[in-house]
Structures are given as C-alpha cells and as structure tokens.
N, C-alpha and C positions, 0 to 999 in steps of 0.2 A: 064535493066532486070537483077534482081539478078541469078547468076549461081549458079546452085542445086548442093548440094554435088554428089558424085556418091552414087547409090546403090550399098551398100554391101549384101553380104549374111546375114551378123549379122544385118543385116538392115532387109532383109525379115523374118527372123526368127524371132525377133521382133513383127513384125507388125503379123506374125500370132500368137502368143503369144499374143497381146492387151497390145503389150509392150513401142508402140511408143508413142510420145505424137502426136496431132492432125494434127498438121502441115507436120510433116513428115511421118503421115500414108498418108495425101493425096497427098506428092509427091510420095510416095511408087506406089498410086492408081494410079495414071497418069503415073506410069512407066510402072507399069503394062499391062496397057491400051495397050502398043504399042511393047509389047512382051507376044503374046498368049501364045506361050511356057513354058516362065515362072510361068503364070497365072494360069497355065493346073497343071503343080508343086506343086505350094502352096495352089489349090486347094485340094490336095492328102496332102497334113499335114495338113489341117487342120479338115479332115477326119477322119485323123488318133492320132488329137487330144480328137476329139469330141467322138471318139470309147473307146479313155484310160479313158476321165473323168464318159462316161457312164458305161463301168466296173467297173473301180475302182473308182470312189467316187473322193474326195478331194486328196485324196494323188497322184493323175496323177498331181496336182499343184505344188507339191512341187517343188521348185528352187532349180537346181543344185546349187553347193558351186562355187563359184567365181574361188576359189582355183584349179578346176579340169577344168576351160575353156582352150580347147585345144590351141586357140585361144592366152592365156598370157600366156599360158605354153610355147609357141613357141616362146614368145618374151623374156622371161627371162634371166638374165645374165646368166642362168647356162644353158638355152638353148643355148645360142649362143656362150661358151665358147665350147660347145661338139660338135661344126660343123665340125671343122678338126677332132676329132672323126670319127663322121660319115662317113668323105672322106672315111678316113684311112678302116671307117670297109667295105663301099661299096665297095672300092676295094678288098678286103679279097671277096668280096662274087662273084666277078667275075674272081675270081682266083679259088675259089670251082667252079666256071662254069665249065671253064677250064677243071681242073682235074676230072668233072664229079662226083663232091662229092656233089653238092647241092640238088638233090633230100631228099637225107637222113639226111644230117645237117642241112638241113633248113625245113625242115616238120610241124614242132612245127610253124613255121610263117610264114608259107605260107597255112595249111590250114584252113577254117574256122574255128571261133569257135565254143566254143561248144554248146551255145544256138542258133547259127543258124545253126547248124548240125542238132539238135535235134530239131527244129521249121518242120525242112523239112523232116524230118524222120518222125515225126504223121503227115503232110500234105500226104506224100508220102502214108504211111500207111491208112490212110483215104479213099484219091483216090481206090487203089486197091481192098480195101475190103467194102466198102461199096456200089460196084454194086453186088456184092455176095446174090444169093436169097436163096440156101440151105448151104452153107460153110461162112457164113456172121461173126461168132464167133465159139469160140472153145466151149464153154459153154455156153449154155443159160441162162438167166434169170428165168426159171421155177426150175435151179437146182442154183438157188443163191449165197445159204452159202456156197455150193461146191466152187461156182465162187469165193466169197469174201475172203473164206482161202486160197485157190490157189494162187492169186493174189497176197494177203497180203505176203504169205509166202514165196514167189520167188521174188518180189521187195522190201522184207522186208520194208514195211511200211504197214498202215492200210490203204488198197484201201476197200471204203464203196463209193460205189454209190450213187452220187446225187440221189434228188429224183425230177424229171422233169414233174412230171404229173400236174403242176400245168399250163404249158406250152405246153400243149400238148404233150409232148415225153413221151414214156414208154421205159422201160431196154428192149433192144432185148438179150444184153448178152457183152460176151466180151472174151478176149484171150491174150494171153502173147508172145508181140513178142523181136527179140532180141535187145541188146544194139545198137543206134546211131550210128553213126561218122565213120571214117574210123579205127579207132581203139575201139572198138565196148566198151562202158559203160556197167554198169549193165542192167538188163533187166528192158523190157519197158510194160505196161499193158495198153491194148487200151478198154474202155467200148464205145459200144453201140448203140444208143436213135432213134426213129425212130416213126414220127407221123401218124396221121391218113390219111394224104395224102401221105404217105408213103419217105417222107423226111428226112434223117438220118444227127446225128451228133455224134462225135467220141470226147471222153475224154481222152488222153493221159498221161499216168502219168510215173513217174520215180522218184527214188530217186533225195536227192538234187545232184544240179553239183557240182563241187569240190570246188569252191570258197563258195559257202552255202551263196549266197549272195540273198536280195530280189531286185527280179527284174521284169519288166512286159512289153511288148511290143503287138501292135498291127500290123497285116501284111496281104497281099495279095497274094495270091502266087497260079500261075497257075488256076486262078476264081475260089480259096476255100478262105475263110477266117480264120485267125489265130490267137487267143486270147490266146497271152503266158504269165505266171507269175509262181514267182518260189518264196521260202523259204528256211532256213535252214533246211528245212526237206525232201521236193520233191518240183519237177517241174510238169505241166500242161501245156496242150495245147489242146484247145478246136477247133476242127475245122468243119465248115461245111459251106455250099451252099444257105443260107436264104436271104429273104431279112434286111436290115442291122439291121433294129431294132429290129425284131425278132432274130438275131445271138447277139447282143446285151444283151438282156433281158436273153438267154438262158444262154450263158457266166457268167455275171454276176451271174446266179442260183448259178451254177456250181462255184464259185470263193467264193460265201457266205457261201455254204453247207461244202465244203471243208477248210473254215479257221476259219468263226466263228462261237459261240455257237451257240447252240441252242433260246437263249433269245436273241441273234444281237449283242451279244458284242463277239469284238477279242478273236480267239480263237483255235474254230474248232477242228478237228480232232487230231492235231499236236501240238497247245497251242501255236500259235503263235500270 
C-alpha cells in the first residue's frame, strides 16, 4: 500500500480553493472523513468563500502574488538569516516585561488591527442600536438631506444612501457615532434599513484607513454577519441578522451603489 503524503494546511486551503488536482482532493476527502473537526472548519471557508464571490464578483478570485505567501516568506534566506535577530529582539521584549515598559512600547503590536477594530466597532454598534424602537437613529430619513450633509460633512466623504427598496428595506435614518479602536479614528456614520417584517441592517461607513488600501473580507461575529470592504477613499461594513442570501444580495446592493456608476461600470460615488 502506497503511504499518503501528510496533510498539510496548504493542502486544505487548496482543496477548498478547487486547487488540487483529483487525486489528492480525494486523499484530502478521506482525511477528512476521519477528522470531523476539521471538516466542521473547511466547511466555514468555504462559506466564507462562497459569501466574498457573491458580493464581490470575480475579483474575490484573484490570486494572491506568490511573492507575499507567508509560507516562502518564512523559508527564505533572508528569513532565516534574521532568526538570531529575532532571539536577540525577543529577548529585548522580556526585558521590557521585566521593567514593566511593554504595555506601552508594545501597543502598536499587540493590538488589533485596524480593519478588525473597525469590523467590530459597526457589529458592536449594530447590536446596540438596532433593538432601539424611538432612539433607533439620530436623524430620520424623513429629514434626509439634513441626514446626507451632516454625515458627509463630519466624515468628510459623500455618505448618499443606498437605495434598498428594491429589496425590501427602506432608510429608517442614521447617526454619527465616534471613531473605532482604542485610539479612536475619525468619525464613523451608521445608516439605517429596516423591512417590512421589521428586520434591520446597518451600513457602516468611515473614511479610508490609513494604508488607503482595497480590501474586503467576510465574517461572523456574535450571530450578525459582516460584509467588510474598503478603498482609498472609505471603508464599509454592512452588517445584519438575515438569512444568508438575503444578507448577501442586500450587501452586494450596498457595495454596487456605493462604488459603481450608475450604468454598472466602476465608479461610484468616490470614482474608483
């Protein structure tokens, strides 16, 4: 009997990718077989693939660059020349134990970053205010353009309101809460959306993060769901309580209205 390679991780990543070839997805599956655990796992990426390609289209496919896999990064000569390095600094860093200086010299990397600050900051914000029946928003919908120049002019970008009636939501309103993170960013504008069975979802917006990079990610967090993507102009985070395809479909609205034109080509609000 031939002896199977082991599974690696880069082996399962792979295989939920549709990246193996056929032979070694069905050793994958027969490994699987006999580690529910794991099963339970790559059943949640592949979830959370099927959620990016349904927001975003084609570009959830793109292939990272070879160049940025963590993976050769760690085996490279210039990796492995920096390991006494590293000794060197980790000792340093239990020496600030010691002296009780690592809370504050080490802040910068130890705490999260900042898109999953700000992921959890509109979750967080979601939760709280959307059981709210008279205090739900600071501004209604019925006083709009108040809402839309307020908004725009305190997170200096143009915050314009999906338009979600095609999905059943209508603008209930929205409000201006403060900066993320433990060192609080610029301010944050939460709109809204709320259907006929009384089911709400909250649009999250902020200027860009500082890196002004595009980026998107899908997540779960405390049984809401969280559809993040971001530009060099602002970030969003759509979150709410539906079932998937309708958080889906509503998302994507929400991601189309805010980037591109009006006639479906890249664009949007920001011209990106």
């Amino acid at each position: 009997m031939t002896n199977l390679a082991p599974i690696s991780e880069t082996d399962l990543h792979a295989y939920v990718d549709g990246q193996l070839p056929p032979e070694r997805a069905a050793e994958v599956e027969a490994w699987l077989a006999t580690h529910p655990d794991k099963a339970a796992e790559l059943a949640g990426w592949q979830r959370q693939n099927e959620a990016l390609t349904a927001l975003f289209g084609s570009t959830a496919d793109e292939t990272v660059p070879s160049r940025l896999d963590p993976r050769l990064i760690a085996r490279s000569p210039a990796a492995n020349r920096s390991v006494g390095w590293a000794q060197a600094a980790a000792a340093a860093v239990v020496t600030l134990v010691l002296g009780g200086a690592l809370g504050w010299a080490g802040r910068d990397y130890f705490s999260p970053p900042p898109r999953q600050e700000l992921i959890a900051s509109a979750v967080t914000a979601h939760a709280l205010y959307v059981k709210e029946k008279r205090h739900a928003v600071e501004v209604a919908a019925s006083d709009k353009d108040h809402l839309v120049s307020w908004l725009s002019n305190r997170v200096e970008r143009p915050i314009n309101p999906p338009d979600l009636a095609a999905d059943g939501f209508t603008l209930v309103g929205g409000r201006l809460l403060p900066g993320y993170g433990t060192e609080p960013a610029g301010p944050a504008a939460q709109l809204m959306y709320e259907n006929a069975a009384q089911e709400r979802v909250t649009v999250y917006i902020t200027a860009a993060l500082p890196d002004r990079r595009a980026d998107k990610e899908f997540t779960a967090r405390n049984n809401l769901d969280a559809f993040y993507w971001a530009n060099d102009k602002i970030t969003c985070t759509v979150v709410g309580d539906l079932p998937e395809a309708q958080m889906q479909a509503v998302a994507k609205k929400v991601y189309q209205q805010l980037t591109w034109r009006p006639d479906g080509t890249p664009g949007g609000n920001w011209g990106v």
